[in-house]
C-alpha positions in Angstrom: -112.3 85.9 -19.8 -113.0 88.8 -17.4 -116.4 90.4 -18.5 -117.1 87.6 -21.7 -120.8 86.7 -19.9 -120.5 88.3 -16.9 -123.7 90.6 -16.0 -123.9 93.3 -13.7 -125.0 92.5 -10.2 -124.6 94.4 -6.9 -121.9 93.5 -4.5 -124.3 91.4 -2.3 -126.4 90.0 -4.8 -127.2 86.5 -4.7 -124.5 84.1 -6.4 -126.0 80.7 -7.9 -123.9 77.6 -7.6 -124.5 77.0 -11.3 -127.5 78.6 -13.4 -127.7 78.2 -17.9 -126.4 80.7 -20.0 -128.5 82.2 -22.8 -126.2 84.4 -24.5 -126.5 83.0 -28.4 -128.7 82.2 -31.1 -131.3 80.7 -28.8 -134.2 83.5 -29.6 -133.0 83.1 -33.4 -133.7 79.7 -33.2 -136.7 79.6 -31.1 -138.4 82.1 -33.3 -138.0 79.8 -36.1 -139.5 76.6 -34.4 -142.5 79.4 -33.9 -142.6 80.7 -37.1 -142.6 77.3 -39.2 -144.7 75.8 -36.3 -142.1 72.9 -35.8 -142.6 73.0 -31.5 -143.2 69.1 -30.9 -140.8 66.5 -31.8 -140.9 66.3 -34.9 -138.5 69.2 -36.8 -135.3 70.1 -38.3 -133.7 71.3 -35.0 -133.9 67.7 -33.4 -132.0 66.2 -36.5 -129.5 68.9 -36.6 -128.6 68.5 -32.7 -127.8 65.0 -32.9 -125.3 65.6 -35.8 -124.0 68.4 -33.5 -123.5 66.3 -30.4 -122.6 63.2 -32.5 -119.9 65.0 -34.6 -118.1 67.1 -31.5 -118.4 63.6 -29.2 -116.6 61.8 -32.6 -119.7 59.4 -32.9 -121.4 57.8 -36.0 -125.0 58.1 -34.3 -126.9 60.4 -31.7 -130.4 59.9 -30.4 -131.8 62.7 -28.4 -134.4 62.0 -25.2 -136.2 64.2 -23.5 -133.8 63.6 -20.2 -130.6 62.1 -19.3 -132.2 59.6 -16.8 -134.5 58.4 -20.0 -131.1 57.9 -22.2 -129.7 55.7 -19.3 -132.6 53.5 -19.4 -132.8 53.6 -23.1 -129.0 52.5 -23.5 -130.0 50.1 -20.5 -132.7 48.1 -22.6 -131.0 48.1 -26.0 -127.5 46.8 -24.4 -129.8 44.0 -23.5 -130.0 44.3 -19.7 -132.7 42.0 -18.6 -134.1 41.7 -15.1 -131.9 40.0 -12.3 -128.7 41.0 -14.4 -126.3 43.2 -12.5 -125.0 46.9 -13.5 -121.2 48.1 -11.6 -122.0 51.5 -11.1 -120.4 54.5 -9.5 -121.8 55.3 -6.2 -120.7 58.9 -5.4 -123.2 59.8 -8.2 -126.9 61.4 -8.7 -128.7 58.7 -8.3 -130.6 58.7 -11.8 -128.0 55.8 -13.4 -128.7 53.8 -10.3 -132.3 54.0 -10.8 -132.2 53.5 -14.4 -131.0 50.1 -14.1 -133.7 49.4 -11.5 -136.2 50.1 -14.2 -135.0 47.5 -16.3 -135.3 45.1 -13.3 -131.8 44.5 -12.7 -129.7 45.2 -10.0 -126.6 47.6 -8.5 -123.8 46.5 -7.9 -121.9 50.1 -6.1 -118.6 50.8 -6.6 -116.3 53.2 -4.7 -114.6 56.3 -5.7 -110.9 56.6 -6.3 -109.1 59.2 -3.4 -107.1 61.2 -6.2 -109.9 62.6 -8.5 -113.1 60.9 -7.0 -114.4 58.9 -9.4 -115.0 55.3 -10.0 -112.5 53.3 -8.6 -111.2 50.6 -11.2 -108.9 49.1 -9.0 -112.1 48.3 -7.5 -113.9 47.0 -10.1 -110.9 44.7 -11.1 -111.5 43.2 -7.4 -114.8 42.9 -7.4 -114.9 40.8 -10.6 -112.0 39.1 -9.9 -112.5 37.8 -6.5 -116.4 37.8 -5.8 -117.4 36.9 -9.1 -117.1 33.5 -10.9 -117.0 32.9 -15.0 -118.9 30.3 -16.2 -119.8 29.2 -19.8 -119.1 32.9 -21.0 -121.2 34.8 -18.2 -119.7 36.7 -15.4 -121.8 35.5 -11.8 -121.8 37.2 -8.7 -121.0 34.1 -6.2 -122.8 35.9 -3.5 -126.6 37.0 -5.3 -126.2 34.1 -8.4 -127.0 36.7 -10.7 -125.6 37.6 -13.9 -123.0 40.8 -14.3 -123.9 42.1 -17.5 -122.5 45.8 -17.7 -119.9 48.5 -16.2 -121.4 52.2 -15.8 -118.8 54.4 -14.7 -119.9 57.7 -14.5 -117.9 60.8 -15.2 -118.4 63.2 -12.5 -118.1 66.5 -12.0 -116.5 67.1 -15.4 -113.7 64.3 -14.9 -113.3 61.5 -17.1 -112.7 57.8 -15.3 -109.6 56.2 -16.1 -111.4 53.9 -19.0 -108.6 51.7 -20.2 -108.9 49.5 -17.3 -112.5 49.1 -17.0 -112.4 48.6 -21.2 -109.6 45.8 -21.1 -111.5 43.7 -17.9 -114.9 44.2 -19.4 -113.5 43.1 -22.7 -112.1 39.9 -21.1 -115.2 39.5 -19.1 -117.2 40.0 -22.1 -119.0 43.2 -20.2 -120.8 45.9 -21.7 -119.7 49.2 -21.2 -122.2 52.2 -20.8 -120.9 55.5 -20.2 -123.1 58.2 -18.0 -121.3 61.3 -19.4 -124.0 63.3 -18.5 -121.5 65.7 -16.6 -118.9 65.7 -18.5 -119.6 66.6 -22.5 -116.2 67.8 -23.9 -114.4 66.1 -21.3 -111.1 64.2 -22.4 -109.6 60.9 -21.3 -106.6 60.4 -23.1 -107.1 62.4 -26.0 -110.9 60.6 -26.8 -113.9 62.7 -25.8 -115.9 60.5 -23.0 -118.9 59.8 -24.6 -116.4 57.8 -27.3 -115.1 55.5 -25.3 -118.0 52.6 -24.5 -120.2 50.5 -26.1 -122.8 53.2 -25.9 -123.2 56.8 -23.9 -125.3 59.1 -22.4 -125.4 62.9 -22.0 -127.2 65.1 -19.8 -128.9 68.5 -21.4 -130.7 70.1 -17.6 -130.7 73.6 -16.6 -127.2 73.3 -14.9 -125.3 71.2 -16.8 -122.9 72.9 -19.7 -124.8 73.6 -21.7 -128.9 73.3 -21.4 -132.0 72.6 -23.1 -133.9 72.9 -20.6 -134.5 68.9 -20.0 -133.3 66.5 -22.6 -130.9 63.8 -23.1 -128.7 62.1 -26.0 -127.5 58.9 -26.4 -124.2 58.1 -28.5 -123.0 54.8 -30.3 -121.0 53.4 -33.3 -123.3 50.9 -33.5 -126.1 51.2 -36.2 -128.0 48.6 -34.8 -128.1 50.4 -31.1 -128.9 53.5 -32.5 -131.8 52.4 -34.9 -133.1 50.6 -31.4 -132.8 53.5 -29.4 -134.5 55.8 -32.0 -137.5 52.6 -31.9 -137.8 52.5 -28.5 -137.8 56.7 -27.7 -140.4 57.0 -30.3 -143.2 54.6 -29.1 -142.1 51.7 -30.8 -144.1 53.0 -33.5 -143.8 49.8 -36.6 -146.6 51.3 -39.1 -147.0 55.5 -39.1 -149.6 55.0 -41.1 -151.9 52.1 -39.4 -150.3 52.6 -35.9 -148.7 49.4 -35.1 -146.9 48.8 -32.1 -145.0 44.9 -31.9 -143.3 46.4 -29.0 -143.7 48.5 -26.2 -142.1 52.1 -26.5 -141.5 55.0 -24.3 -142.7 58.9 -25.2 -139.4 59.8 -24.6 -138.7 62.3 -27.3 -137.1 65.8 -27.3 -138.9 68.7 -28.8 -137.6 70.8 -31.6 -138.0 73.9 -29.3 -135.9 72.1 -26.8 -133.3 71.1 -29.5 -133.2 74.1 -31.1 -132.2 75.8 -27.5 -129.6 72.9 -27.8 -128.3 73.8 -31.4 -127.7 77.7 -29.7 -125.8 75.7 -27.1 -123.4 73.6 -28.7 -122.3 76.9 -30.9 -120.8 78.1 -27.8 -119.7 75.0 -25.9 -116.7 75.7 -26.3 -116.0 79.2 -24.9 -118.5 77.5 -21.9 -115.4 75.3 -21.3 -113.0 77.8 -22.1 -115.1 79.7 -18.8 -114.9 76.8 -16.6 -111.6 76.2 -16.8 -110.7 79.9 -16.2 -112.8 79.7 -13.1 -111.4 76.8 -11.9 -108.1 77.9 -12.5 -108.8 81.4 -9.9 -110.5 79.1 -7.5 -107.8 76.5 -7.0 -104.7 79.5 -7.4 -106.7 81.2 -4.2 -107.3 78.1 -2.1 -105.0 75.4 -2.9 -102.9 77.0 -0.1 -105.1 77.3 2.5 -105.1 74.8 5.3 -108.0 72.1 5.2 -109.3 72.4 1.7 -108.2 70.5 -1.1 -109.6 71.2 -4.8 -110.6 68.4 -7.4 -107.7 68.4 -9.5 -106.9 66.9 -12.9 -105.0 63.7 -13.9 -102.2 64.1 -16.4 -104.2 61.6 -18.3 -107.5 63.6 -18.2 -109.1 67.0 -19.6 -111.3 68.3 -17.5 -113.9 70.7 -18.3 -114.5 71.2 -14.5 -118.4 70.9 -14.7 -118.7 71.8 -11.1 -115.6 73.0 -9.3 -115.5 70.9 -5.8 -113.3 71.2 -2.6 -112.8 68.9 0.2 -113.1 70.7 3.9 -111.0 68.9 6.5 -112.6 70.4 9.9 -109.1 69.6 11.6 -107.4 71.9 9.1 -109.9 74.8 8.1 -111.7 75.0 11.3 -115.3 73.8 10.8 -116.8 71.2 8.6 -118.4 71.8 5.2 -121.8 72.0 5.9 -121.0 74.8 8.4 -119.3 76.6 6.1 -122.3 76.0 3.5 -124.9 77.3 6.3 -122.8 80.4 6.7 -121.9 81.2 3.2 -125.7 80.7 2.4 -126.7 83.5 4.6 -124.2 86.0 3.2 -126.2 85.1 0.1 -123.7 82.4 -1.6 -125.5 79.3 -3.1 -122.6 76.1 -2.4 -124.2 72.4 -1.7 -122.3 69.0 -0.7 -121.7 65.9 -3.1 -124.8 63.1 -3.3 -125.3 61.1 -0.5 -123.3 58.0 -2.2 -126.1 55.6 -3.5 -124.8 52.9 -1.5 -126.5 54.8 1.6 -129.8 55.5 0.4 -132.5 54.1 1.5 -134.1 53.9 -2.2 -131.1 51.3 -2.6 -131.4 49.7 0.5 -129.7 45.9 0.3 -128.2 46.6 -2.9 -124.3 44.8 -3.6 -121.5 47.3 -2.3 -117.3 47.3 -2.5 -116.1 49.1 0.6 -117.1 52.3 -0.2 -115.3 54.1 2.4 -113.4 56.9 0.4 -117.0 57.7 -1.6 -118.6 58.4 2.1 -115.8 60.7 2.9 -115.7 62.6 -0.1 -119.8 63.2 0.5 -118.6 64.2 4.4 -116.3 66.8 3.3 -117.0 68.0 -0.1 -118.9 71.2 -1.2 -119.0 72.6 -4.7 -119.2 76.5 -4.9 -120.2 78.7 -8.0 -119.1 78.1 -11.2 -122.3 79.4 -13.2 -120.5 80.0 -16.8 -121.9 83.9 -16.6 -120.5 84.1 -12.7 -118.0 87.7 -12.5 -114.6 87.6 -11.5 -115.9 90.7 -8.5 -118.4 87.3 -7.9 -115.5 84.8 -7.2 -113.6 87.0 -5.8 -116.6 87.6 -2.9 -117.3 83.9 -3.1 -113.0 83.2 -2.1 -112.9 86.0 0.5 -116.0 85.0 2.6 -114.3 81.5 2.5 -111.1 82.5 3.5 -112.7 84.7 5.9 -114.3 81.5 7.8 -110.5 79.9 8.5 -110.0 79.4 12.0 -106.7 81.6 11.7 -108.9 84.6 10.3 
C-alpha cells in the first residue's frame, strides 16, 4: 500500500485526521455534468449512483439525499414514526440520528455502548425492552413516559458493524422497526451481510470525511418497493402532477445533484482500494501501539469486518501518563490533527430529559478516546511521525 495515494509533504507538514480523496474519474465525470449541462438534480449520474451503492450494499432500491441527517429523517417518516413514538438509539454517536427523530416529533430513548468494540449495547436493549417496557395489544410502551416504542437505530460507528442478530430477533418479537445509521460504515460486514442489508431500511453518509465523499449527500437503502417509492416522494417535494404542480403532501428539497453524484460514481470505483487503505493503516497503528501501556485500539469482533472508518484508541492516564485530551493539545501543536469521540447524546444539553440506560461505559469511552489520522491519502513517513510523537509522550519516554 506504501506510496498507492500517498502525496509528498515535508516532514513537519500538517497531518489531517481524515480529509477526501480525489484520485479517479471525478474530473472525467464532472466535465460531463458540465458539458451536457446536467448540474441540478435531475441527470444520469444520480440514477447511476443509486444502482452503484444499491448493488455493492446487496439492496433492491437506493434513494440518494442531499445528506445523511436528511436520509435519517427520510427513513424516519416513511417507517411511520409519528410524534410521541419512541426511537432506541445509540448514544456514543454524532448526534444527527438523534436529532432526526426529534424532527419527526418523537422521542430518544439512549442506549449505551458495549466495552469490547463500542457500539450499541444489545444486551442493553434486550433490558430495556424487557424490563421497562410493557406489550399491550401489539405495541411496545415505555411504563415510565406512556409512549409508544416504535423503532431500533443502532448505529455503526467508526467503521464497526453492531452485533445485529439480537437487536433483529427482539425487534421481530416486539414487532420493532429496524433502521440502520450506516453512515460510517459503507462496506462494513456483520456476519458476512454488508450493514446497510441488514434492517428494515438504511442510511449512508457521503461528507467530506467519510469513505468515500460527495461532498454532502446521503442514500437511503431498502428491499421494500413501497419504502423506496416513498422515500423517492418525499425527497422530491412530494411532487403528484410534474406537469400542473400538485402537491397532496408535503415534501422536502432534499435531493442530490448530478455533480454531486457524479463525484459519488468516481467514488464508489475505488471504494474498495479506500478500504483496502484503511485496513492497512489500521493494521501499522495497532502493531505499533497495542503494546504500549495505557492505550488500547478499537479492535474487531470475529463476527465483524471492519473497514476501520476512523481508527480510535483509548488513553488510560494511569497507564500512558496523561489523559487524552493532553495528549491531543500536544500532538496538535507538533502539527498533528487527532479529536475525542462525541460527547454521548445522553449528555447534551440539546437532549436534555431525554430516556437513558446507564450509560456509563459510552461516557468513558468519550473520557478516554481520541481518533488519530487515517486520511486514505495519509504516507506511511506520516504514520510513522504520527506513532513516534505518541510514543514519545509515555511517561516512561
Amino acid at each position: 500500500m506504501k506510496g498507492l495515494f500517498g502525496r509528498k509533504r515535508g516532514k513537519d507538514d500538517f497531518i489531517p485526521l481524515c480529509i477526501p480523496e480525489m484520485g479517479g474519474n471525478e474530473w472525467k465525470y464532472l466535465k460531463e455534468c458540465l458539458d451536457t449541462n446536467f448540474v441540478s438534480s435531475v441527470g444520469p449520474f444520480v440514477d447511476r449512483f443509486e444502482e452503484a451503492v444499491a448493488r455493492y450494499v446487496k439492496r433492491k432500491y437506493a434513494v440518494a439525499t442531499v445528506n445523511g441527517t436528511a436520509a435519517l429523517h427520510i427513513s424516519l417518516l416513511v417507517s411511520g414514526i409519528v410524534p410521541d413514538d419512541e426511537v432506541l438509539v445509540s448514544t456514543l454517536t454524532f448526534i444527527a440520528p438523534v436529532n432526526a427523530v426529534r424532527y419527526v416529533g418523537a422521542f430518544p430513548v439512549f442506549i449505551d455502548a458495549e466495552k469490547d468494540f463500542w457500539q450499541m449495547d444489545t444486551r442493553k436493549v434486550i433490558d430495556f425492552i424487557e424490563k421497562r417496557c410493557a406489550y399491550r395489544k401489539g405495541a411496545l410502551i415505555n411504563v415510565e413516559t406512556g409512549r409508544t416504542v416504535r423503532a431500533i437505530m443502532p448505529v455503526h460507528i467508526l467503521g464497526h458493524p453492531v452485533d445485529m442478530d439480537p437487536i433483529l430477533e427482539i425487534a421481530e418479537k416486539y414487532n420493532l422497526i429496524v433502521i440502520e445509521d450506516a453512515t460510517e460504515s459503507l462496506g462494513a460486514q456483520y456476519k458476512g451481510k454488508m450493514t446497510g442489508s441488514l434492517g428494515e431500511i438504511a442510511c449512508f453518509s457521503f461528507n467530506g470525511n467519510k469513505i468515500i465523499t460527495t461532498g454532502g449527500g446521503g442514500m437511503i437503502v431498502t428491499d421494500n418497493e413501497k419504502l423506496a417509492r416513498r422515500a423517492k416522494y418525499l425527497t422530491t417535494q412530494a411532487k403528484d402532477d410534474p406537469v400542473e404542480y400538485i402537491h397532496n403532501e408535503i415534501g422536502y428539497n432534499f435531493r442530490l445533484t448530478n455533480i454531486q453524484a457524479a463525484l459519488g460514481c468516481a467514488q464508489m470505483e475505488r471504494l474498495d482500494r479506500y478500504i483496502e487503505k484503511k485496513k492497512y493503516i489500521a493494521d501499522i497503528y495497532t502493531g505499533a501501539l497495542k503494546d504500549l501501556p495505557g492505550i488500547t485500539p478499537l479492535g474487531e469482533a470475529d463476527w465483524a469486518w471492519s473497514i476501520f472508518w476512523m481508527y480510535t484508541i483509548l488513553l488510560d492516564e494511569g497507564a500512558f501518563g496523561i489523559d487524552s485530551r493532553t495528549l491531543l493539545n500536544r500532538l496538535a501543536k507538533k502539527n498533528i490533527q487527532t479529536r475525542p469521540l462525541w460527547q454521548p447524546i445522553h449528555l447534551s444539553p440539546a437532549h436534555r430529559g431525554a430516556t437513558a440506560s446507564d450509560c456509563s461505559v459510552s461516557e468513558y469511552l468519550y473520557k478516554t478516546g481520541l481518533t488519530l489520522p487515517c486520511s486514505v491519502a495519509i504516507t506511511d513517513s506520516e504514520i510513522e511521525r504520527v506513532i513516534d510523537q505518541i510514543q514519545s509522550h509515555h511517561r516512561n519516554k
